[in-house]
N, C-alpha and C positions, 0 to 999 in steps of 0.2 A: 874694659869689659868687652869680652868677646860676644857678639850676636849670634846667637844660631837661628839657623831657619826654620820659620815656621811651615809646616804644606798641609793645607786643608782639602781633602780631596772630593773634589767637586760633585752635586748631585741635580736636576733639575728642580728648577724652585716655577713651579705651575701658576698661573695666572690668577688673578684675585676673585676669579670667578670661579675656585674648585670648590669641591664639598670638602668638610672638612673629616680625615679618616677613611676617606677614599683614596686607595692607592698611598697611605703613609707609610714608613718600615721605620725604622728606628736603627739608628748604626751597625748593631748588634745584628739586624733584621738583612742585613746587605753584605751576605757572605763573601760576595764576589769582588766587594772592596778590600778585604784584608788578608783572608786567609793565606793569599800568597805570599803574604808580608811576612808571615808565622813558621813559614816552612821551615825546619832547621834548626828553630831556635829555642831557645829554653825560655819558657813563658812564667810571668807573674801575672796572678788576676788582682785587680782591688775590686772588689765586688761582692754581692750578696744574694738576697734570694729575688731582689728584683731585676737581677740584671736572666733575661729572659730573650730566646733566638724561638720562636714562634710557642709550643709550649715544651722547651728544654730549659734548663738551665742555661748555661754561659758553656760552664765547666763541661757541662756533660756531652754539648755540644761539641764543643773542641777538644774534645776525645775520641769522641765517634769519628772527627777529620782526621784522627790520629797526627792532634798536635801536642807539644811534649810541655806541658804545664807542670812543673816546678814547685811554686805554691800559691796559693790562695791566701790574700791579706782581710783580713776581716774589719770591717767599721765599725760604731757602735751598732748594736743589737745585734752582732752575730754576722755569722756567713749563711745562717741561715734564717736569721732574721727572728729569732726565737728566744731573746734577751733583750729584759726590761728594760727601761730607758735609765741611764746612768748603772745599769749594771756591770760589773767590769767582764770583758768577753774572754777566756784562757783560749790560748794556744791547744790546737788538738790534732787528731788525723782526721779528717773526711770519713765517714764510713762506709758512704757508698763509693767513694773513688778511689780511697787511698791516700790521698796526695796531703799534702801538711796543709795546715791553717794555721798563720802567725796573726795572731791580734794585733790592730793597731785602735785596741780602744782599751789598756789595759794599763802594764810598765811602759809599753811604746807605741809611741803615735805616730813614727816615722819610721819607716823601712831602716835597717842598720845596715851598715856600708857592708858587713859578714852576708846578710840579704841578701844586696843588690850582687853582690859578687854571682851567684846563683842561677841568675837570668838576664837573657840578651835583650829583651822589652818588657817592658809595663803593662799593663793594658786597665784602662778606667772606664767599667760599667755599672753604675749603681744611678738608679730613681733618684733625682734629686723633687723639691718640689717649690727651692723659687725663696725660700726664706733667708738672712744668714745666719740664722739660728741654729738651722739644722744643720747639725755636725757633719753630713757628710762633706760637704765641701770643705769642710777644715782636712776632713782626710784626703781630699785631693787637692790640695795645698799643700798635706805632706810630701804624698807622691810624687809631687812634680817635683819637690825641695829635694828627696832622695835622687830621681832621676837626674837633676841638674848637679850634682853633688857626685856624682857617680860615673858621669858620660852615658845617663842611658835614655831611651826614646819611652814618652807615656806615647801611648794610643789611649784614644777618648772614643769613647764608642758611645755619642751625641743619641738623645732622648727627649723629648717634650717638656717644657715645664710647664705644670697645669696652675702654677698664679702668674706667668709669662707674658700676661698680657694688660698688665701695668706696673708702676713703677710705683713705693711708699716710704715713707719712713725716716726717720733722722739718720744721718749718716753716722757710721762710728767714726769715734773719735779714737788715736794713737793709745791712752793712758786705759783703755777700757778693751784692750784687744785680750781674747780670748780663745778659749776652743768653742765657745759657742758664737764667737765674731772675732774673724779675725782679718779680714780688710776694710778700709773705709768704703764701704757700699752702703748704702738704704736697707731699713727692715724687709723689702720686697725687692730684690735687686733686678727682675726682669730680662732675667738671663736662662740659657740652658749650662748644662754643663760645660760646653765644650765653647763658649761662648766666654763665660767667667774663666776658663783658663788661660786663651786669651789676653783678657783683661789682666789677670795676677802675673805676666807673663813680660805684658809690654809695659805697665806701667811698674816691673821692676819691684813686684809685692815680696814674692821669695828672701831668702835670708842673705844679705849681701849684694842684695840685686842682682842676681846669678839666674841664665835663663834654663829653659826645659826645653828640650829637645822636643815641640810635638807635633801630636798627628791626628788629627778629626775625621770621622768618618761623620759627616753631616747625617740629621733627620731629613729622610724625602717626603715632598711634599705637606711641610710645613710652614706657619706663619704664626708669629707673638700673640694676633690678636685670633685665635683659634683656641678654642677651650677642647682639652685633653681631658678624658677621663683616664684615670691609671686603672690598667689592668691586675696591677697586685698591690696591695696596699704597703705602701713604704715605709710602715715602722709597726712596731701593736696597736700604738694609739692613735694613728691615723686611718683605720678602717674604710673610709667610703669620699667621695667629692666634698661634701658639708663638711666632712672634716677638716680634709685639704684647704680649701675654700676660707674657714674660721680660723687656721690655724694662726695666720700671720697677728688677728687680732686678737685673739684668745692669751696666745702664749704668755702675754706679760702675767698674765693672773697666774704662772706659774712660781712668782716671788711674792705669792701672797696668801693665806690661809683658806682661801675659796676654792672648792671643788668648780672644776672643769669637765668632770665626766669621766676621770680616771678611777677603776677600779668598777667602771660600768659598762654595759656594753655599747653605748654611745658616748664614748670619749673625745673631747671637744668640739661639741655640740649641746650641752647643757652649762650652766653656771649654777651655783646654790652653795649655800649656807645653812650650818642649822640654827636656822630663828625664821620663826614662824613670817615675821614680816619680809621676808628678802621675796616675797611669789609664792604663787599659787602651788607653780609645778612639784613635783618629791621625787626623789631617787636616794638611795643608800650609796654609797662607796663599797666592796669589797675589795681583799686582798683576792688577784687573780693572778698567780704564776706565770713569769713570761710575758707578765702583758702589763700588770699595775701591781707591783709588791709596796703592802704598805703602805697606799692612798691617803689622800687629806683626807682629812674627815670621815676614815675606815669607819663604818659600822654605824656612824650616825645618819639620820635620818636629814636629808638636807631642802631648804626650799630653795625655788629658786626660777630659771627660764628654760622655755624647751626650745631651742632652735627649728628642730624638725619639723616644726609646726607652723614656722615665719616663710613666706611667702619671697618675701625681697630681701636677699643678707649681699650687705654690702660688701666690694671687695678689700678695703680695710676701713677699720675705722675704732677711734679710740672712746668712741660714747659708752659703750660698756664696760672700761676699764674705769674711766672716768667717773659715771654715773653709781657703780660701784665703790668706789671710794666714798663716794660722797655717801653713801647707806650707813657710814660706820661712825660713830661718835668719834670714837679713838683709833688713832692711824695706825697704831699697834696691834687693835684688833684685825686690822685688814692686812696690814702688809708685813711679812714674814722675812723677808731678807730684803734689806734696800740696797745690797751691794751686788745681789741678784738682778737686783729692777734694773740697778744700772748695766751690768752688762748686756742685758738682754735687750735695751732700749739703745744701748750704742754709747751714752752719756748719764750724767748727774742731774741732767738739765730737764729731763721731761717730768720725774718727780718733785723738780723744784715748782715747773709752772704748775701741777695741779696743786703742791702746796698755795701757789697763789692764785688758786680760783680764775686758773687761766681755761677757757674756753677750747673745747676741741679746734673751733676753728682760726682760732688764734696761740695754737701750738703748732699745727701745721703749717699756716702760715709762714712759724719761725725755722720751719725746715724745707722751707721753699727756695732758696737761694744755695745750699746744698743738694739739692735735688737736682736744681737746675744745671749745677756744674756738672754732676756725675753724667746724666742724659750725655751729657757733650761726650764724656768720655762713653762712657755704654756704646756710643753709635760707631765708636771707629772697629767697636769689636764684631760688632751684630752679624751674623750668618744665615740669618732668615729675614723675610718682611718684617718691620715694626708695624707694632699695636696704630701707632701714630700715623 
């Protein structure tokens, strides 16, 4: 197995006495790190509508430098970021630039070697926000598989992650990998982008243990344990902080017959059902194009909790999955796919303990000693202060 090098190119990391968002720029935000690298060369973006150089695009940006961009790879929800979740995204042309947009949330999830042919770098700018749930990092596990596959270099153009500043969750397991998990990491991995690549990198995650050429353009003046607000919301259904913030614990109740607030306009930040006993709170589901097609419980009147209204929301925690469960006589009324639960839990095993009347804090507990290993690896990768 051949090593290629990794070069992270370096940024000042400020004293633990700064403010936090004073003086930060985000990879993207630090022209003077890359552009020169760009010159000449036929360019790929993987990126979308959050990938942002002060208030430009990516693209539009490196146009204006008059660099020669190729095409545009799109993730789920589009390259513009205007595709419901699990919608499939077509192939199209840009129409304010021109330039092609190849899906890779469609027939193909990895760049094709006809692709890669195309363009001399990579380059990976997209909001991640710290889950492994959320696909984008699956598609930058493509990326890097296509680049190492190909001989070409990713550029990561390194961003904050707003749950970055702890670590959660049961690891996944081998037999449960997915596009919605697909490294053994925690539900919370505590990483940024270009931190997880990394990681997928040296511990040989890729297909064949085959490495990627790459290259980090660090966040300045950043630290883990610094809360980031996102400046554009990184999917439809994540609109605002509380959303980002609940996502990690909410999302399991996506394999289950409970609205989460999809098809509202505070999507995951509510829970509800409709029966009268589930709470106080009400809200409807509607079908919103582009944002929630065909919501749980479209049309029905749901009770349930209003988070906007909670004071102290924890950074994860599984009392409302759990205490949910337990509201339902039959597990059939609550849970809608259990081979959903399990991919999105990482294993078979968290639905087994709440079968057995296992305790929030005696579930975690039983993911504490995978937790503990990962930490070890997480730290050889980290690019910033830890939380810790």
């Amino acid at each position: 197995m051949n090593w290629i090098p990794i070069i992270v190119l370096s940024v000042i990391l400020f004293s633990s006495c700064h403010s936090f968002g004073q003086n930060l720029a985000t990879g993207a935000e630090q022209p003077e790190q890359y552009l020169n690298r760009l010159k000449d060369k036929k360019i790929g973006l993987v990126i979308n509508h959050t990938s942002f150089v002060g208030d430009q695009n990516l693209t539009d940006f490196l146009l204006e430098k008059k660099m020669n961009i190729v095409t545009i790879f799109a993730p789920e929800h589009g390259f513009r970021g205007n595709a419901a979740p699990g919608e499939k995204v077509n192939d199209q042309i840009d129409k304010k630039t021109g330039v092609p947009v190849v899906s890779l949330y469609g027939k193909t999830r990895k760049p094709t070697p006809e692709m890669m042919k195309e363009i001399d770098i990579l380059i990976f700018d997209i909001q991640d926000v710290g889950c492994r749930f959320y696909t984008y990092i699956s598609t930058l596990h493509y990326a890097m598989e296509a680049c190492a596959e190909n001989g070409k270099k990713l550029l990561v153009l390194d961003r904050p992650n707003p749950n970055g500043d702890y670590v959660a969750g049961a690891i996944l397991k081998p037999e449960f990998k997915s596009f919605v998990g697909m490294h053994p990491i925690p539900v919370v991995h505590g990483c940024t982008v270009g931190e997880l690549a990394l990681m997928i990198n040296g511990e040989g995650w890729l297909e064949g243990g085959k490495k990627c050429k790459l290259e980090i353009i660090k966040v300045k003046n950043y630290r883990h344990s610094d809360r980031y607000s996102l400046p554009v919301k990184p999917s439809p259904n994540l609109p605002n902080d509380l959303s980002v913030r609940l996502y990690p614990s909410l999302c399991f109740f996506e394999a289950t017959n409970v609205s989460i607030g999809r098809g509202t306009g505070f999507p995951f930040q509510v829970i509800g059902y409709p029966n009268e006993s589930m709470g106080s709170f009400t809200f409807t589901p509607e079908n919103l194009p582009e944002i929630a097609t065909n919501p749980k419980q479209q049309g029905k009147l749901c009770y349930g909790i209003d988070f906007r209204e909670e004071k102290d929301i924890p950074a994860f925690t599984l009392k409302y999955f759990i205490g949910w469960y337990n509201k339902f006589q039959n597990e059939k009324d609550f849970i809608s796919s259990e081979r959903w639960l399990n991919l999105l839990s990482g294993s078979d095993e968290f639905l087994k303990m709440i079968r057995e009347n296992k305790t929030e804090e005696e579930i975690l507990k039983s993911w504490q000693s995978g937790l503990d290993a990962y930490k070890i690896i997480r730290k050889k990768y980290l690019l910033y202060p830890d939380f810790e």
